[in-house]
Every structure is written in structure tokens, then in C-alpha cells.
C-alpha positions as CSV (number, residue, x, y, z in Angstrom):
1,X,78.5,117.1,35.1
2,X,79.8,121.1,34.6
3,X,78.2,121.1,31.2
4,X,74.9,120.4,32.4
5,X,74.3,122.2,34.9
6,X,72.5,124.6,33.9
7,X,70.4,122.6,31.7
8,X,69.2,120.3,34.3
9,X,68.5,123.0,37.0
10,X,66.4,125.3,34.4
11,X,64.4,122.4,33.6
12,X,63.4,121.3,37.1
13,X,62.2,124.8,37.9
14,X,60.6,125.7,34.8
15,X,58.7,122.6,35.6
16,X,58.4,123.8,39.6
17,X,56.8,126.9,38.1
18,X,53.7,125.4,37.4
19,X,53.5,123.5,40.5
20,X,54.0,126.8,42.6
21,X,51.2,128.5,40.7
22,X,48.7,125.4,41.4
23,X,46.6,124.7,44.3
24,X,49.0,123.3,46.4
25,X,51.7,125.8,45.9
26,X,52.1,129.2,46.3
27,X,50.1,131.4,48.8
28,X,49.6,134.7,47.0
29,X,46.6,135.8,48.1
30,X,48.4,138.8,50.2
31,X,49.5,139.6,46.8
32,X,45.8,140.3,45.8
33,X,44.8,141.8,48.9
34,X,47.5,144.5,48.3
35,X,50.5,143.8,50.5
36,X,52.2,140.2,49.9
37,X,53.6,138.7,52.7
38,X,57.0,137.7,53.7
39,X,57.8,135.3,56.0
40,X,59.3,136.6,59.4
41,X,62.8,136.7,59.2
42,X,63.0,139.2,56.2
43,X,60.4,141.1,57.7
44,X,62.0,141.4,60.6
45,X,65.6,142.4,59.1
46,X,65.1,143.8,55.8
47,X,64.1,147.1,57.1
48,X,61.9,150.0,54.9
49,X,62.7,149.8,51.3
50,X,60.6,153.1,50.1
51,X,61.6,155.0,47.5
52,X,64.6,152.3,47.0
53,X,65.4,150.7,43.8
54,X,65.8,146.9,44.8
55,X,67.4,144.3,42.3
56,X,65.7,140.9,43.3
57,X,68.4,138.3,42.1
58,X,66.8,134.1,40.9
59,X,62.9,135.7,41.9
60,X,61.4,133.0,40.6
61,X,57.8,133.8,40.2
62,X,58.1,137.1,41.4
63,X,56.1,136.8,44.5
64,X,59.1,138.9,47.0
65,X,59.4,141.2,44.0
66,X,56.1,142.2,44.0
67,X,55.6,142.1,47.8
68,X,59.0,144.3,48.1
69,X,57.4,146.6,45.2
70,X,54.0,146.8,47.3
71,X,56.0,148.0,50.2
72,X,56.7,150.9,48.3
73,X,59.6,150.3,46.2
74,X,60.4,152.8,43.6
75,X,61.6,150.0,41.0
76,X,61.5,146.3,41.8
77,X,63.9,144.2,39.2
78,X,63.4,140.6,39.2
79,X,66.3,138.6,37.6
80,X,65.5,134.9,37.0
81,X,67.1,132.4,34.6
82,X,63.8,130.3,33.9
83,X,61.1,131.7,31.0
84,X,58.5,130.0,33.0
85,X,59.0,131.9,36.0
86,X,59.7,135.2,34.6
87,X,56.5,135.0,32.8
88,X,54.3,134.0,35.8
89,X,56.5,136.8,37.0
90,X,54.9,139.4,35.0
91,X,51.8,138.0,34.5
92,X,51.2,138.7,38.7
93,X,52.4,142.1,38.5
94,X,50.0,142.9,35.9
95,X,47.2,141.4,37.9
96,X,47.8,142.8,41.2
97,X,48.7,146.2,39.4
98,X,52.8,146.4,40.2
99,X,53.6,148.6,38.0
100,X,57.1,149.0,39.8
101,X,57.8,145.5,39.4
102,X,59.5,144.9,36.3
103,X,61.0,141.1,35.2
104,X,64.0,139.9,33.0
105,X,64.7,136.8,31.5
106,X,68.9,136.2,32.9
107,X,70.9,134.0,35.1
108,X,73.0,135.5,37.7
109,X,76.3,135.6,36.4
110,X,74.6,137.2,32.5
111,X,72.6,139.7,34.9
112,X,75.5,142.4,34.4
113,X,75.2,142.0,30.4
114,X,71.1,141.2,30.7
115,X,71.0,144.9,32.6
116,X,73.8,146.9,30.4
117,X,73.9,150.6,31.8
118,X,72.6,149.3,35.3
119,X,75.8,149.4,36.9
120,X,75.6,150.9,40.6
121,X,72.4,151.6,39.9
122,X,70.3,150.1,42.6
123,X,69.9,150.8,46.5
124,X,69.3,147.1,47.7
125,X,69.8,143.6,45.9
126,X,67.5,141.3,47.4
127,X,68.2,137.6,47.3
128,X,66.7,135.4,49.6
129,X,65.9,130.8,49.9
130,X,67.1,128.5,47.7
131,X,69.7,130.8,45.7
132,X,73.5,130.1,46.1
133,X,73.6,126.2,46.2
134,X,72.2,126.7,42.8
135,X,75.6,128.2,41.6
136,X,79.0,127.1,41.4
137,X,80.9,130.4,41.7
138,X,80.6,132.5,44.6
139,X,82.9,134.7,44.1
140,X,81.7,135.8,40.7
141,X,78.2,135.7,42.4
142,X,79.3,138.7,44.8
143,X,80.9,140.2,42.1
144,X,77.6,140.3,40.5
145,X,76.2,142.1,43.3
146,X,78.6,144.5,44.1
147,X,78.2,145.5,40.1
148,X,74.7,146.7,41.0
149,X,75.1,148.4,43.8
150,X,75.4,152.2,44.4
151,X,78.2,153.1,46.8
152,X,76.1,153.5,50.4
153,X,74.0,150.2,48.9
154,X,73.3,147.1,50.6
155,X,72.6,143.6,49.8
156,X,70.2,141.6,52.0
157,X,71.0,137.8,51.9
158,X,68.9,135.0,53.7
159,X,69.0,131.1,52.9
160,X,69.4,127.4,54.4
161,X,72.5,127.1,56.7
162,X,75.7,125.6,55.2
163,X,75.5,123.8,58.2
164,X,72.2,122.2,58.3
165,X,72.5,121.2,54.4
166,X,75.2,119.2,55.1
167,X,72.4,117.0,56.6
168,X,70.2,114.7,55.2
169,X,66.2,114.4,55.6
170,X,66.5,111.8,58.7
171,X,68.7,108.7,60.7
172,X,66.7,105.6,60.4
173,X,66.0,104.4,64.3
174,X,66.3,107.9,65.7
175,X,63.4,109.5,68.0
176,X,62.5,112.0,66.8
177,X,64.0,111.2,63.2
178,X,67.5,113.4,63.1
179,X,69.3,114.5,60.0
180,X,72.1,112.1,58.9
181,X,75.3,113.2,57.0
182,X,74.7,113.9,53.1
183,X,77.6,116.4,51.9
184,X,80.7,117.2,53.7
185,X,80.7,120.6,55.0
186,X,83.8,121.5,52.9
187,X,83.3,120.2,49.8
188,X,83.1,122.7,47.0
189,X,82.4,119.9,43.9
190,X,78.9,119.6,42.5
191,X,76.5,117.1,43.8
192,X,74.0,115.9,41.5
193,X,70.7,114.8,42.9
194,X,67.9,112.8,42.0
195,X,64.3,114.1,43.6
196,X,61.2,114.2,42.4
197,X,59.3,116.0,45.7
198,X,58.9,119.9,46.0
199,X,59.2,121.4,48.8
200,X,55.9,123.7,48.6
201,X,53.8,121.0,47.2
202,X,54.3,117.6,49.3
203,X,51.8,115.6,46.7
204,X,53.8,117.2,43.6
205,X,55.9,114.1,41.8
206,X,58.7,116.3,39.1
207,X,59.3,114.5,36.0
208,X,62.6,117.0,35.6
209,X,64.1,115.5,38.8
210,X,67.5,115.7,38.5
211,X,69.2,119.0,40.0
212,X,73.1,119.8,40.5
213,X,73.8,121.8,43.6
214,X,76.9,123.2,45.7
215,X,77.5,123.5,49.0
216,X,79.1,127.0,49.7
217,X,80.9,127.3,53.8
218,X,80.0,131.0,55.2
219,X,83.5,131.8,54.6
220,X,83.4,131.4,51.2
221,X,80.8,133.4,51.3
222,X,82.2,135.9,53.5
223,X,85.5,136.1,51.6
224,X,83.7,136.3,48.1
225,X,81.7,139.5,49.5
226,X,85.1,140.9,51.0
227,X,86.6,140.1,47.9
228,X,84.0,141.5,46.2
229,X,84.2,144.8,48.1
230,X,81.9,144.6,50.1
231,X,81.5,145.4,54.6
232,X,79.7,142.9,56.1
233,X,77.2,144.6,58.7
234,X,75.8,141.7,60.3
235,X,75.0,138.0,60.0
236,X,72.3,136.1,62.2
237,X,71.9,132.6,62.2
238,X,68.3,131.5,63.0
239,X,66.7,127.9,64.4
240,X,64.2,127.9,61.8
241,X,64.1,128.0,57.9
242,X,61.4,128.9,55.1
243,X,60.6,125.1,54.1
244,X,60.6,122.0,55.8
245,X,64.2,121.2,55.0
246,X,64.1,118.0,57.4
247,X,60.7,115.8,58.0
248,X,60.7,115.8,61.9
249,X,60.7,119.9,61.6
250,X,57.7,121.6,62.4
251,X,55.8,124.9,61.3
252,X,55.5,128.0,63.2
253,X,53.8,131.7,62.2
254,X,55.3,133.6,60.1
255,X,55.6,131.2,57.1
256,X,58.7,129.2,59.0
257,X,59.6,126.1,60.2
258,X,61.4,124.8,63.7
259,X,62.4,122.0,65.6
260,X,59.8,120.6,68.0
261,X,62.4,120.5,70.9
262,X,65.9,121.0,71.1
263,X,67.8,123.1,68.7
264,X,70.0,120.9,67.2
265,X,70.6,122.8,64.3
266,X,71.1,126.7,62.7
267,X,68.8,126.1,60.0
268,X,69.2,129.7,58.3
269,X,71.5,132.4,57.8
270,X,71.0,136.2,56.8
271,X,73.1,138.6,56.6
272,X,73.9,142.4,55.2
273,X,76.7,143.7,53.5
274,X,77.3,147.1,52.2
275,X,78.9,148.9,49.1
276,X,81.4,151.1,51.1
277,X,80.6,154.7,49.5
């Protein structure tokens, strides 16, 4: 499975691309108005980024980039390993006029060669949903970041709970439906999976269906930061997540979604860690 990988994951989101720029995916009309929205837990962590240059690691489409450049960014750098995406990328900077936001074609763990001479060169590295279970090492994922950043520079982390996506979608019989088990909490093999659904589009059907993802604890991902260098400032964990990861989840303001009820689960993490200078 290793030497696929990355085949199989590129071509399930170059073919997401196109589904996120149809009518049932993306929302960028913030974009056009001026100021793109992001949903509430970055907006209330991440802080002013003014005058900062920002390195936005798997952007996708762009759509944080440009928001994150319409904030007032000095340089916006979106890093994403699907040509699809980074052209989509470019193409909505050009139309909403982000002329800070600039796009390269690079996975992760080629960023460092992708951006030669970038090296502790940027103020913030942005990566938020849907990054790390894409990735099989963490530690050279931090190491990655930590290359970026100046000394005083921080990276701003946000995605599902390790905890929550060792859950599956629902227990048959259960009122409301509950997540049932799916991955072990501490396994660090890949899992290959087999889904054609989207989470942004619920009527999409992918013909590139088949993903490998990993599962990575918050200590590894603590360690691979320390090991990379790096203070951890802080780390939330939050009762509600950017998709609807489970069925019986419902949605709130602010682009998120919740539990109806009880808690059951920390559904996201974020957390910022900072290039000692």
C-alpha cells in the first residue's frame, strides 16, 4: 500500500476539486465580497496576521489563503500537492484581486526543495482540516514547518480529533445514532478506504474513491513538534468540527458542526507552537 499512496490520495482530490468548485461545494462568495470567511474556531484563535508572511501548507483551492491574504497578509503561500487545486487556486486570486496570494504546485514533505531560499522565511504556517491523516510521517511533517519559520514564528494547527476519528459514522440500534469503533487510537499503519461521498457535497458520488489515511495520537504530534523544535503555546480541544464528521451531528454558526445533546466527543483540536527565537 506505501507505494501508492500518494497516487491514490492525489487523484481523489484532484477529482474533489471540481466538486468543491460546483454548486454544491464551496461557499466563496465572501471571497467576492472582499473578505472570505473562516469558520469560527480559526477566527477566534488565529489572531491578526497583518503585515505577516503566512505559508498555508495542503490549501487546496486556496480559499483560507486568500481569506488570510484579504485580512491583510503581506504574502500568502499556498502549498498543495494536487494541479487541480493549485490551479483553481490561482484562478480565485486572480478574480477576487489577491495579489498577495501566491500558489505552488508541492507536497508537504517536497515544500522545503519546492520553496529553495525560503527557509525561516515566514511569520505563520497555516494549516488547518483534513491535513495530517493525509501523511504518514509526522515528524518530518514538523520538520517541514519548523524549516519555514523565522525564529519568534508560529504555526497555527486546527483539525479532526485523534479521538473522534477513531470513530466510525454510527452504531446500528443506537438513539441518536453514535459513532462505533473504526481505527484503534494507537495505530500508526495506513488504513486504506473505500468512499465515494464528500464531505462538502452530500449528492457528490467520487469515481477516485479510494484514499489511504493515518491516524496520528496528539503525542505524536506533540513529540514531532518538540522534536522538531518547536514550544507548544497552547492546545484547545473543541466539541465541534468544520464537517459533518458523524451523521447524527448537527450544524451551528460559524461554518461548524456539534452534537445535538451531550458532548460525547472532542471533535477538534488546535493548537500553536512557536519557533523559539
Amino acid at each position: 500500500m506505501e507505494h501508492d499512496w500518494r497516487a491514490l490520495n492525489r487523484a481523489n482530490w484532484e477529482e474533489r476539486t471540481g466538486v468543491h468548485l460546483g454548486p454544491g461545494g464551496y461557499d466563496l462568495s465572501s471571497h467576492r465580497a472582499g473578505r472570505g470567511a473562516l469558520d469560527a474556531i480559526v477566527e477566534a484563535e488565529l489572531g491578526p496576521v497583518e503585515g505577516l508572511r503566512v505559508l498555508h501548507l495542503q490549501c487546496h483551492i486556496g480559499h483560507d489563503s486568500i481569506a488570510l491574504a484579504q485580512r491583510g497578509a503581506a504574502e500568502v503561500v499556498g502549498v498543495d500537492f494536487s494541479p487541480a487545486a493549485i490551479a483553481a487556486a490561482r484562478s480565485l486570486a486572480d478574480e477576487v484581486g489577491a495579489a498577495n496570494a501566491r500558489f505552488v504546485e508541492a507536497e508537504v514533505y517536497g515544500a522545503p526543495e519546492a520553496l529553495a531560499g525560503e527557509a525561516a522565511a515566514f511569520d505563520l504556517v497555516f494549516t488547518t482540516w483534513g491535513t495530517i491523516g493525509w501523511l504518514p510521517d509526522i515528524t518530518r511533517w514538523a520538520a517541514v514547518v519548523a524549516h519555514f519559520l523565522k525564529p519568534g514564528g508560529s504555526l497555527y494547527f486546527a483539525d479532526g480529533h485523534p479521538a473522534a476519528l477513531v470513530f466510525d459514522d454510527a452504531v446500528p440500534g443506537t438513539t441518536p445514532a453514535l459513532p462505533g469503533p473504526l481505527v484503534p487510537y494507537f495505530e500508526r499503519a495506513p488504513r486504506l478506504f473505500d468512499d465515494p461521498t464528500d464531505y462538502a457535497d452530500p449528492d457528490a458520488r467520487l469515481a477516485n474513491s479510494r484514499t489511504v489515511s493515518w491516524l496520528h495520537p496528539i503525542g505524536d504530534v506533540l513529540a514531532a513538534l518538540s522534536a522538531a523544535g518547536l514550544r507548544l503555546d497552547w492546545l484547545h480541544e473543541h466539541p465541534a468540527v468544520t464537517w459533518q464528521m458523524f451523521r447524527s451531528l448537527v450544524p451551528r454558526e460559524g461554518g461548524l458542526w456539534t452534537w445535538p445533546a451531550e458532548q460525547w466527543l472532542p471533535l477538534a483540536l488546535s493548537l500553536q507552537a512557536t519557533r523559539p527565537e
